[in-house]
PLY file of the C-alpha trace (Angstrom):
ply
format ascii 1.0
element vertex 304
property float x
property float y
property float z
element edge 303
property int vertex1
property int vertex2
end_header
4.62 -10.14 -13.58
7.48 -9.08 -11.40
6.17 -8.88 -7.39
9.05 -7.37 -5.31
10.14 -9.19 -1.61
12.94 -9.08 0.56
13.42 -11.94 3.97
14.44 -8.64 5.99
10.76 -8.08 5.86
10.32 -10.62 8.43
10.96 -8.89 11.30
10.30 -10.38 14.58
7.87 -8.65 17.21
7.25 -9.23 21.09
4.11 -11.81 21.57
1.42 -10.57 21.63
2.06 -8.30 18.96
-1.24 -6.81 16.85
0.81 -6.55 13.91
0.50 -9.64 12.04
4.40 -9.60 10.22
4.54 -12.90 9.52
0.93 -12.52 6.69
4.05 -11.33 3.97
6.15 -14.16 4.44
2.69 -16.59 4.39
1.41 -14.74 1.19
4.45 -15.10 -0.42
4.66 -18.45 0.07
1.04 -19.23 -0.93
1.67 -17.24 -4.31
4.68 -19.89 -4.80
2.29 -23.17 -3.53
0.06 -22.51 -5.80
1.87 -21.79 -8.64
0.71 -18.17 -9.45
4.08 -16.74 -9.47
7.00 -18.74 -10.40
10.05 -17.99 -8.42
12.00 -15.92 -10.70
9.35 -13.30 -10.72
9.46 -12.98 -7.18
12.25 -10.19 -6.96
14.36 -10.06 -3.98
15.27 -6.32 -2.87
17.83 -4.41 -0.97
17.85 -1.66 1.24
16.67 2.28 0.10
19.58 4.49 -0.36
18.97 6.86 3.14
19.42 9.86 1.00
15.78 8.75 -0.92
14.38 8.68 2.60
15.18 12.06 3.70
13.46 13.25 0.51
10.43 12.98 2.29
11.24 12.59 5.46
12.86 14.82 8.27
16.61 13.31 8.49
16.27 13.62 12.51
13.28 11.06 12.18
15.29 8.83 9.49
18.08 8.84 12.01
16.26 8.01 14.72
14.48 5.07 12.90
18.14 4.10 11.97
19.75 4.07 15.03
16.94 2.29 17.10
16.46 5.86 19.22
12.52 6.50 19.09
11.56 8.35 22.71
8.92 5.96 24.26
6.21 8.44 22.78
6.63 7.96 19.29
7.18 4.02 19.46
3.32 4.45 21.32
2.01 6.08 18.51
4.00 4.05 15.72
2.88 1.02 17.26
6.63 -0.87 16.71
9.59 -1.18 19.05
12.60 0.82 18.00
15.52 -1.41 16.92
17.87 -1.06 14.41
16.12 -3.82 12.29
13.22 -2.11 11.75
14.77 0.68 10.01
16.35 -2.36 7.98
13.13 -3.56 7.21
10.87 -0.65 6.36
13.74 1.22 4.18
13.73 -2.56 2.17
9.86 -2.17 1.90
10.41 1.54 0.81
12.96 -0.05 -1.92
10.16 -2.71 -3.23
7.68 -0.15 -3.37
10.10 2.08 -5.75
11.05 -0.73 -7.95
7.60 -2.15 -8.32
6.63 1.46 -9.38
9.19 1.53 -12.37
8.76 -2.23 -13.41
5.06 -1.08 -13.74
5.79 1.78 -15.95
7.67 -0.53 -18.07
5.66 -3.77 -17.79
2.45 -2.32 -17.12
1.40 -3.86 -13.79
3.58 -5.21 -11.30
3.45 -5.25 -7.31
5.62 -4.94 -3.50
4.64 -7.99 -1.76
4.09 -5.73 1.30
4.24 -2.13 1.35
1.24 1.02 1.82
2.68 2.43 4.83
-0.20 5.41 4.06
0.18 6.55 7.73
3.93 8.14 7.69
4.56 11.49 8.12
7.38 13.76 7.54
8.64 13.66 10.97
7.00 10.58 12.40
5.39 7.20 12.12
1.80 6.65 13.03
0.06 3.06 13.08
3.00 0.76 12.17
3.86 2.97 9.26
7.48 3.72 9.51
8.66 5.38 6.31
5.71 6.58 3.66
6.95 4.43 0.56
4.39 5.97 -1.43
5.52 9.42 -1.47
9.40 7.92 -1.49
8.70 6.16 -4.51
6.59 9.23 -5.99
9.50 11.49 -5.42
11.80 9.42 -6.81
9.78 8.89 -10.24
9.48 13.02 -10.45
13.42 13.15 -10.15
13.65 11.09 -13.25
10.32 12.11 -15.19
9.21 15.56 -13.83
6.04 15.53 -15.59
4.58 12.09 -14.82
0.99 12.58 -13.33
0.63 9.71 -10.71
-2.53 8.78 -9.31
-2.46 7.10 -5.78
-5.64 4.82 -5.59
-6.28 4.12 -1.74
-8.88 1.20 -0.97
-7.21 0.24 2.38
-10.08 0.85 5.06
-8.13 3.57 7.33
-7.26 7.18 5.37
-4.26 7.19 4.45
-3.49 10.94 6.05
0.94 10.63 5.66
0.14 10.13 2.06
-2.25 13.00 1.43
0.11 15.45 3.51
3.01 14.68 2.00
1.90 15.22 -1.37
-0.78 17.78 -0.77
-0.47 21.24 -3.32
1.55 18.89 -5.86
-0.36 19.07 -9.08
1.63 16.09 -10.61
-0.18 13.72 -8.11
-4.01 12.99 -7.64
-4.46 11.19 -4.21
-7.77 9.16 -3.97
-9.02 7.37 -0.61
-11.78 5.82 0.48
-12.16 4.70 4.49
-14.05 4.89 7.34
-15.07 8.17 8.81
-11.72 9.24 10.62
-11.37 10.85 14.08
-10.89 14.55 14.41
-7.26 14.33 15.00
-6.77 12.63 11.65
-9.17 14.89 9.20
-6.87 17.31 8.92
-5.05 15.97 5.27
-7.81 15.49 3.08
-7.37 13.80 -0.41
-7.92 15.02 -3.56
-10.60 12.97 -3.25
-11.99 11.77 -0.21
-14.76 8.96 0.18
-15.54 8.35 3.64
-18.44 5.53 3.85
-20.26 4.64 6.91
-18.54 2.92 9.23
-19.67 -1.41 9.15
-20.89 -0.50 5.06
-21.59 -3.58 3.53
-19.96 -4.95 0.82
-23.04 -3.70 -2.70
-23.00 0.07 -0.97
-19.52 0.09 -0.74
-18.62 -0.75 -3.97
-21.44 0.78 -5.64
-19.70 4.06 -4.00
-16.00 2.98 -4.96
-16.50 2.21 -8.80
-18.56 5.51 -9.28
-16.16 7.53 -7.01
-12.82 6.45 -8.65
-14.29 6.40 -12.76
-15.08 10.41 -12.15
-11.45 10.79 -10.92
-9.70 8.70 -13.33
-11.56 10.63 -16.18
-10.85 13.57 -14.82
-6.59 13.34 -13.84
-5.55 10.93 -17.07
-2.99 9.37 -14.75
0.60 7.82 -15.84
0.67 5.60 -13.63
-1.68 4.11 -10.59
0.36 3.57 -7.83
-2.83 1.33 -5.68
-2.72 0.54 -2.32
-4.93 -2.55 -1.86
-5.55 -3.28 1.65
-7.61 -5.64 3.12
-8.44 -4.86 6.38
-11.96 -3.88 4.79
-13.11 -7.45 5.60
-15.94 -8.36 7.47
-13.96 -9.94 10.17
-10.59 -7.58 10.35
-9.91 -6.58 13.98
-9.75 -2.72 13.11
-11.20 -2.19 9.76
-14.81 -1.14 10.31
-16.38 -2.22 7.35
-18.23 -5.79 6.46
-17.12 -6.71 2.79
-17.25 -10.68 2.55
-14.84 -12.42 0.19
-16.57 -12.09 -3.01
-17.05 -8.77 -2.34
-12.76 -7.79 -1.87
-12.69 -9.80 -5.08
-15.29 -8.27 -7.26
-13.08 -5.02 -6.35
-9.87 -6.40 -7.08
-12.10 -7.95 -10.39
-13.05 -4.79 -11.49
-10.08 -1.92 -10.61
-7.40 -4.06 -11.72
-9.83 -4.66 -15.03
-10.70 -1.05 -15.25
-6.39 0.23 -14.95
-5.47 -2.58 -17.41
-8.29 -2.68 -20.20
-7.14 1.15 -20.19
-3.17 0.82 -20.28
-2.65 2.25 -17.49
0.25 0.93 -15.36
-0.67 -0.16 -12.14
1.88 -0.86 -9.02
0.26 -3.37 -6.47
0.95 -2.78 -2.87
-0.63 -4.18 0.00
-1.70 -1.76 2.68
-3.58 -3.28 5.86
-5.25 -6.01 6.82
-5.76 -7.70 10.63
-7.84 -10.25 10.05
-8.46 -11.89 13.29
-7.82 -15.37 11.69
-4.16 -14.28 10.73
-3.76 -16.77 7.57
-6.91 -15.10 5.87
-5.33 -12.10 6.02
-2.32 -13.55 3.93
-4.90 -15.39 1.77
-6.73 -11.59 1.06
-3.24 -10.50 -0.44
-2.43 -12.88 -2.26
-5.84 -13.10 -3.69
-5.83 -9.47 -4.81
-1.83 -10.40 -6.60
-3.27 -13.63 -8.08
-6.17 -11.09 -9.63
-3.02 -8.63 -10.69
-1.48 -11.38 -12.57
-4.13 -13.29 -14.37
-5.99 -10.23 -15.58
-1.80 -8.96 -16.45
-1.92 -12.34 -18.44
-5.28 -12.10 -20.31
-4.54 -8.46 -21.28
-1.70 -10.04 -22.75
-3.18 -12.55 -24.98
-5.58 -10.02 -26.83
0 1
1 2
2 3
3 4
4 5
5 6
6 7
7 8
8 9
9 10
10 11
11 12
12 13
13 14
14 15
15 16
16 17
17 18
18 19
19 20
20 21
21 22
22 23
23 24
24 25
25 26
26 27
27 28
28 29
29 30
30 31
31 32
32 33
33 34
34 35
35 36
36 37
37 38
38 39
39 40
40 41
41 42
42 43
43 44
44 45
45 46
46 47
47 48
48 49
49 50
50 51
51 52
52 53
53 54
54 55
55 56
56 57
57 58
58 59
59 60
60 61
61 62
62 63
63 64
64 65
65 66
66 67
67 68
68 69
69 70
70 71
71 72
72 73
73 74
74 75
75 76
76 77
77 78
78 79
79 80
80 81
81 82
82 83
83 84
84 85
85 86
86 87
87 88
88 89
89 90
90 91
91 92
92 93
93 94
94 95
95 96
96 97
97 98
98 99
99 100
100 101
101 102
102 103
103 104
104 105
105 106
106 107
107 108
108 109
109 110
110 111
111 112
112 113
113 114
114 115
115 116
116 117
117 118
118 119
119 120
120 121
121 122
122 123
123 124
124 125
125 126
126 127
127 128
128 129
129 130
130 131
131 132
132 133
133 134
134 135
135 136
136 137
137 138
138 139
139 140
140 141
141 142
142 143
143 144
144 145
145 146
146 147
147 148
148 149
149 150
150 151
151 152
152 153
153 154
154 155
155 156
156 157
157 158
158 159
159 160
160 161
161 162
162 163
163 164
164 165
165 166
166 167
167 168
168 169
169 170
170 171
171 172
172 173
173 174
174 175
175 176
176 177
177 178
178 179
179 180
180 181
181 182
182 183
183 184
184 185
185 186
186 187
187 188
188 189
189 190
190 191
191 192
192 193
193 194
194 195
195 196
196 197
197 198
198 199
199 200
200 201
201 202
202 203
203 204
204 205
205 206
206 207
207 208
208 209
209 210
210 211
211 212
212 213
213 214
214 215
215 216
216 217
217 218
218 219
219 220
220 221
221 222
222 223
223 224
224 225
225 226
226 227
227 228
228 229
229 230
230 231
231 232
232 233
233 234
234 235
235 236
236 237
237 238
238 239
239 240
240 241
241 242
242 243
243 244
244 245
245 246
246 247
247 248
248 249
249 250
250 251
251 252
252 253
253 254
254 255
255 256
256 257
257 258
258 259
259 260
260 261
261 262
262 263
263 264
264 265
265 266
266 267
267 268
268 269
269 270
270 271
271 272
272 273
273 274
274 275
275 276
276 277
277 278
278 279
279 280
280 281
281 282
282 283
283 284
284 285
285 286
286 287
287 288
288 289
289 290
290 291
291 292
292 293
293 294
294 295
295 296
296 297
297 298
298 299
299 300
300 301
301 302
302 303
């Protein structure tokens, strides 16, 4: 199973910093440790071509991002420091995104070691979403297959509002979330279908909700391709995530959608979304958890 990974990922914040950068570098790592991916299926990435970004996004915002120019309000509401690097880094996770998207539609599943910036609009970045890799690597796909249907499954515990409003009217492209109820500044880019739970939902309700939720809308779209972002800030003890899934319960989910895509041959891209736990390693350990799922379940499917 190729997983896709650059270094320029690792991008160094001020201390202090909620963002916890350094959980893709740890996962990554722990995936090697452990011997669930062997280094040559760890893919290391470039930079997106600019002209992919403004695709999506408005090329004032792209050059702003590139040039390290952000007024003081938007860096408040991304939640980053503007620097040159960072548009370094989040066009590279924009790039991993893509690529995992088309070595899924060719291998079946795949993943970005990183990536689910859900948050991203056209002309701005909203909580540390910089550039919205979904809809970058969505767009891209439609320029080479105009009639794929694309389904993007959305488990990470905020809505994922860039997403939905950047791909809103397209028929091509089902957008399924479920999250905690938002605030009325952020309800304004529903889904195609959108699950709010209640917010602290423990782990049975909430899944009992997510498995029923998503099997109507896969049975009702037929996607090409599931382009899933994971997230994992639905833990019990994330710092921002609201909800009170344990352990078992993130992996029963992992368990069962990656099961339910691959039993059903439908390619799958792995991406990571959120997570904040407020022991920072677990958070790593949640990711790669949910890629160690992607891969052994990749591998059984294999051996039928």
């Amino acid at each position: 199973m190729r997983c896709f990974y650059s270094t320029a990922l690792e991008l160094e914040l001020p201390a202090g910093h909620p963002f916890p950068m350094e959980k893709f570098r740890v996962s990554k790592d722990m995936l090697l440790e452990n011997g669930i991916l062997r280094p040559e299926e760890i893919i290391e990435v470039g930079s997106a071509d600019p002209n992919l970004l403004r695709r999506v996004h408005e090329p004032g915002y792209v050059n702003r991002i590139e040039s390290g120019t952000l007024d003081r309000r938007e860096q408040i509401i991304l939640g980053l420091p503007a620097s040159p690097r960072l548009f370094t880094r989040s066009s590279t996770e924009v790039e991993a995104t893509r690529l995992a998207c088309h070595a899924a539609l060719t291998e079946g599943v795949a993943a970005c070691l990183a990536g689910g910036n859900h948050r991203a609009f056209r002309e701005h970045g909203e909580g540390f979403s910089v550039f919205n890799d979904v809809a970058v690597a969505i767009r891209d796909l439609q320029a080479r297959q105009p009639n794929i249907r694309i389904m993007v499954v959305d488990t990470d515990a905020r809505a994922g509002d860039g997403t939905h409003a950047l791909l809103a009217g397209d028929p091509r492209v089902f957008t399924y979330s479920i999250h905690v109820p938002r605030s009325p500044a952020e309800s304004g880019n529903p889904a195609s279908l959108n699950v709010e739970t209640v917010r602290y939902i423990e782990g049975e309700m909430y899944l009992k909700q997510l498995f029923v939720t998503l099997a109507g809308a896969l049975d009702a779209f037929s996607p090409d391709l599931v382009i899933w972002v994971s997230g994992v800030d639905n833990h019990r003890n994330d710092r921002v995530g609201q909800m009170l899934l344990s352990l078992k319960d993130l992996q029963r989910r992992d368990e069962v959608l990656l099961g339910a895509f691959i039993r059903n041959r439908i390619p799958v891209a792995v991406l990571y979304g959120g997570g904040y736990n407020r022991q920072p390693e677990f958070t790593a350990k949640l990711h790669r958890n949910t890629i160690a799922t992607a891969k052994r379940l990749a591998a059984q499917h294999r051996g039928l």
